[in-house]
C-alpha positions in Angstrom: 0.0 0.0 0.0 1.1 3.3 -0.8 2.7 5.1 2.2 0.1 8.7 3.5 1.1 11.6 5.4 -1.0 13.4 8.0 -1.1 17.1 7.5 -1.2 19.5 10.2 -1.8 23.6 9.6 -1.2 25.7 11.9 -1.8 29.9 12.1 0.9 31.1 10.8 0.6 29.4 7.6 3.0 26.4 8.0 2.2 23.2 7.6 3.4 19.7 9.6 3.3 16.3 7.7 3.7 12.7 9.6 4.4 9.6 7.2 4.3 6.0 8.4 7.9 5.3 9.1 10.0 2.9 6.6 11.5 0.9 9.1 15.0 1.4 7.4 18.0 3.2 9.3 18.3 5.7 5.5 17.3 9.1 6.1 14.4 9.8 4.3 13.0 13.5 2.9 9.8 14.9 1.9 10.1 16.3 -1.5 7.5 19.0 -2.6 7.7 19.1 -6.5 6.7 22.0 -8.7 3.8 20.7 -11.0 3.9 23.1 -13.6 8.2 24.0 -13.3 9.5 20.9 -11.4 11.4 23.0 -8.9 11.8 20.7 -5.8 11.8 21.7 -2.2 13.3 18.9 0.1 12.6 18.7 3.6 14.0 15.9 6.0 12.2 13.3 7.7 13.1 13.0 11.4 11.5 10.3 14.1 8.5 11.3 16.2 9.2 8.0 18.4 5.6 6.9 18.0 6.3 5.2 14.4 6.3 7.9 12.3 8.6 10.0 10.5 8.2 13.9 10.4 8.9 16.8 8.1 8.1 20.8 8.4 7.2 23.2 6.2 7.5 26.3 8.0 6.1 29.9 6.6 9.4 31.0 6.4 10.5 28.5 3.9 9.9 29.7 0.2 7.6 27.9 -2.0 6.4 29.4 -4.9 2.7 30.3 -6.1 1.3 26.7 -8.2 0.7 23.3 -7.2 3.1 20.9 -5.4 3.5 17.2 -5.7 4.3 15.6 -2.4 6.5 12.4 -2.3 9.1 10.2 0.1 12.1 9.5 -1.1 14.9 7.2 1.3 18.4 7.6 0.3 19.0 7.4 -3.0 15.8 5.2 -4.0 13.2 6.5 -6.6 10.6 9.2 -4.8 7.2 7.7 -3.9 4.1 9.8 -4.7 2.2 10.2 -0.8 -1.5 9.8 -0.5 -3.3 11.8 1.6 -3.7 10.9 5.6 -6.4 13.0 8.3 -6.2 17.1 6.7 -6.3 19.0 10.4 -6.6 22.9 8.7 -8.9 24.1 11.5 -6.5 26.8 11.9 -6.9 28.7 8.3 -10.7 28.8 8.9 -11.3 32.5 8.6 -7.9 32.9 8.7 -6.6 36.5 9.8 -3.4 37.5 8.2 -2.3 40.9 8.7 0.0 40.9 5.8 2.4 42.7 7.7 5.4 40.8 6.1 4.5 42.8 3.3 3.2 39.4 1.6 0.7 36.7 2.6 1.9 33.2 1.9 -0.9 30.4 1.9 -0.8 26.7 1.7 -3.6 24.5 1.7 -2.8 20.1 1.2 -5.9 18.8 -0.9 -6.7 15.3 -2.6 -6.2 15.2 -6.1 -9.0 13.4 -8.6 -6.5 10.7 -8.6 -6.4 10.5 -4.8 -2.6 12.0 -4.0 -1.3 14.2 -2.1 -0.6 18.1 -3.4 -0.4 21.4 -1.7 -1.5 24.4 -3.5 0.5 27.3 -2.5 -0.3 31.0 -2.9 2.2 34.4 -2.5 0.6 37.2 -2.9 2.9 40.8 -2.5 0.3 42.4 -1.3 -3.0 40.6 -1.5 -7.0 42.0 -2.0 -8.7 39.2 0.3 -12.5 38.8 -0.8 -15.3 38.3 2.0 -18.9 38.7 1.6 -20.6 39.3 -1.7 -23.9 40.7 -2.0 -25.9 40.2 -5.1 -28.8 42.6 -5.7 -30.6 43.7 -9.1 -28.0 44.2 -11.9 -24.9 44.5 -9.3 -22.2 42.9 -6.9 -20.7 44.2 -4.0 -17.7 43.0 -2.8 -16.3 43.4 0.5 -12.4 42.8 1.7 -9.4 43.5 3.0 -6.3 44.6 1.7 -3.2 43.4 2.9 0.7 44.1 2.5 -0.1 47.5 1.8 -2.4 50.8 2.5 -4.4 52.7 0.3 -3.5 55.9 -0.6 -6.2 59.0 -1.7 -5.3 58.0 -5.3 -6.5 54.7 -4.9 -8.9 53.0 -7.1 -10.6 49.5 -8.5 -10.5 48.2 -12.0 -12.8 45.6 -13.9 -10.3 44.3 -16.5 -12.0 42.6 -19.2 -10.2 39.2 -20.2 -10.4 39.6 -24.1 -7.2 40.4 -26.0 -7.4 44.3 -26.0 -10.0 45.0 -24.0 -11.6 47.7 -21.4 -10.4 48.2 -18.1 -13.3 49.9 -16.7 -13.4 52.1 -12.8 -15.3 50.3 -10.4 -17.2 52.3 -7.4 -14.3 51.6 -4.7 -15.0 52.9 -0.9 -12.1 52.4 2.2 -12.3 52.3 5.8 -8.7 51.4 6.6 -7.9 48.1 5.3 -11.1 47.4 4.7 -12.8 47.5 1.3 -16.5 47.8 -1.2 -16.3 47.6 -4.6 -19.6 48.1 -6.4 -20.1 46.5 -10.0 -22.7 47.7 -12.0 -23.2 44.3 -14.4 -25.1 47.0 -17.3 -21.3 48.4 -17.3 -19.8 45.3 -18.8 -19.8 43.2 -22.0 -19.7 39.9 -22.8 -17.1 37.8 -21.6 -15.0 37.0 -18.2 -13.9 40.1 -15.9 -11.2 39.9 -13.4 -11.4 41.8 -10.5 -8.1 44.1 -9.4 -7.2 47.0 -7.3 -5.0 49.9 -7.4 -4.5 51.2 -4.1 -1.8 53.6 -4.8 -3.3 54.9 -8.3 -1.6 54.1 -11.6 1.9 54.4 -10.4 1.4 51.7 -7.4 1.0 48.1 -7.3 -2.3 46.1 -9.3 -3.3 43.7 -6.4 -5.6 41.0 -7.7 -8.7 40.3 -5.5 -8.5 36.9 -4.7 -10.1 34.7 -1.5 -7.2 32.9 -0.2 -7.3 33.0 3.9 -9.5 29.5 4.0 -9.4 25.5 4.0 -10.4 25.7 0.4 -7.8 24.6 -2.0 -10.5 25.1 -5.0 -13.4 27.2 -4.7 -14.5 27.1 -8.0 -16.5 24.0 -7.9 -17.6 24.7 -4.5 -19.2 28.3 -4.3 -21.8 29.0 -6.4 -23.2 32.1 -6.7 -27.0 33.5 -8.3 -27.2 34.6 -11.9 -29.0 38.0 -12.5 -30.0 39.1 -16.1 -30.2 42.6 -17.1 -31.5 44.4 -20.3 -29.1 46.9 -21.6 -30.5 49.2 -24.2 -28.7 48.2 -27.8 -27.3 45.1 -26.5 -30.4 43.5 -25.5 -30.6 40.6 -22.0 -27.7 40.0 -20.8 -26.9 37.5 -17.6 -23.9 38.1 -15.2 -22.4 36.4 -11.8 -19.4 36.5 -9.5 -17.4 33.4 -9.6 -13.7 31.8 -8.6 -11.2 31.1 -11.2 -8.7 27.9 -11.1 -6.5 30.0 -8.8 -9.3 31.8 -6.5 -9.4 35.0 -7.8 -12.8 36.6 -8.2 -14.5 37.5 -11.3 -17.3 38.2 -13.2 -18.9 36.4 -15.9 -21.4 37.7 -18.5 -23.0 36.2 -21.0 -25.3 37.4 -23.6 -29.0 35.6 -23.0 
């Protein structure tokens, strides 16, 4: 049977995984593999002295934004893809990261459709974290916080249509603080996808992508759903349009011509 690891996630961000011990004297490493680049990240197994082996992942190692592979290797044998063991990430519930590295680092260990084990990392410098949406006739608000940074009197939101060459339009932005609402008008946009961004410095700052990271979720896509509303907009006739999560959690906005 294929060996499992236990993963353990604690506030800060890090994550803990126990694997079944070998039974051999060879040291043995955790090896987080890059998905997309194949950059590795090796961390060494050590004994807990209850028959498993463990290996940290603390916040304050690197690991880059994508999807990570998670294997055992022992000395200098071939790695062993891990399956997954018990997930314990009651501490990212409603996580509350103040950003005040200047970054927020996520990390969330999920089951792949093929029943592995992979960690989907996020690094955000700074980061737009999505909370509630409200959905009314023909609009959305969104309410967040921003982190890593502050908002300056030149700040401002943009709806960024996906299509090569097309509008960025302003959205209706209001601050308190960190805190956040942005205000869509759906009889504002075309047809297609719209990503969701903020410039909280104005044109000459950073574009922070609003996203909704600070959870146990690894994919949210399939998993919130969120109502349709149609509109009529004179000339281009019904249109329908809703807030949903991209591969990567970001937040956008579809519309589609009904």
């Amino acid at each position: 049977m294929p060996p499992s690891a236990d993963c353990i996630a604690d506030s800060a961000g890090g994550l803990t995984f126990d694997v079944s011990d070998h039974g051999a004297p060879d040291p043995a490493h955790l090896v987080l593999v890059n998905r997309s680049g194949g950059e590795e990240v090796r961390l060494p197994l050590t004994p807990r002295g209850d028959g498993r082996l463990r290996a940290s992942l603390p916040i304050s190692v690197g690991l880059p934004e994508g999807r990570w592979d998670v294997y055992v290797q022992v000395a200098g044998d071939e790695p062993v893809r891990l399956m997954p063991g018990v997930n314990d990430l009651r501490s990212l519930v409603d996580r509350a990261s103040g950003g005040s590295r200047g970054y927020v680092a996520v990390r969330i260990p999920y089951v792949t459709k093929h029943g592995n084990l992979t960690v989907r990392s996020w690094l955000r410098t700074p980061h737009a974290e999505a909370g509630e949406l409200q959905i009314t006739d023909g609009e959305l608000t969104v309410h967040g916080r921003l982190l890593g940074t502050a908002f300056t009197a030149k700040a401002h939101a943009e709806i960024r249509s996906r299509a090569a060459a097309g509008p960025v339009l302003r959205g209706e932005l209001t601050v308190d603080g960190v805190a956040f609402t942005l205000r869509i008008g759906y009889d504002e946009l075309s047809e297609g996808p719209w990503d969701l961004w903020l410039r909280p410095a104005g044109e000459d700052g950073p574009e922070v992508r609003v996203a909704r990271l600070l959870d146990d979720i690894a994919d949210k896509k399939p998993i919130f759903a969120y109502p349709v509303a149609r509109v009529s907009v004179p000339g281009r006739g019904e249109l329908s349009a809703g807030p949903y999560y991209t591969l990567d959690n970001d937040l956008s906005v579809q519309v589609t011509s009904v």
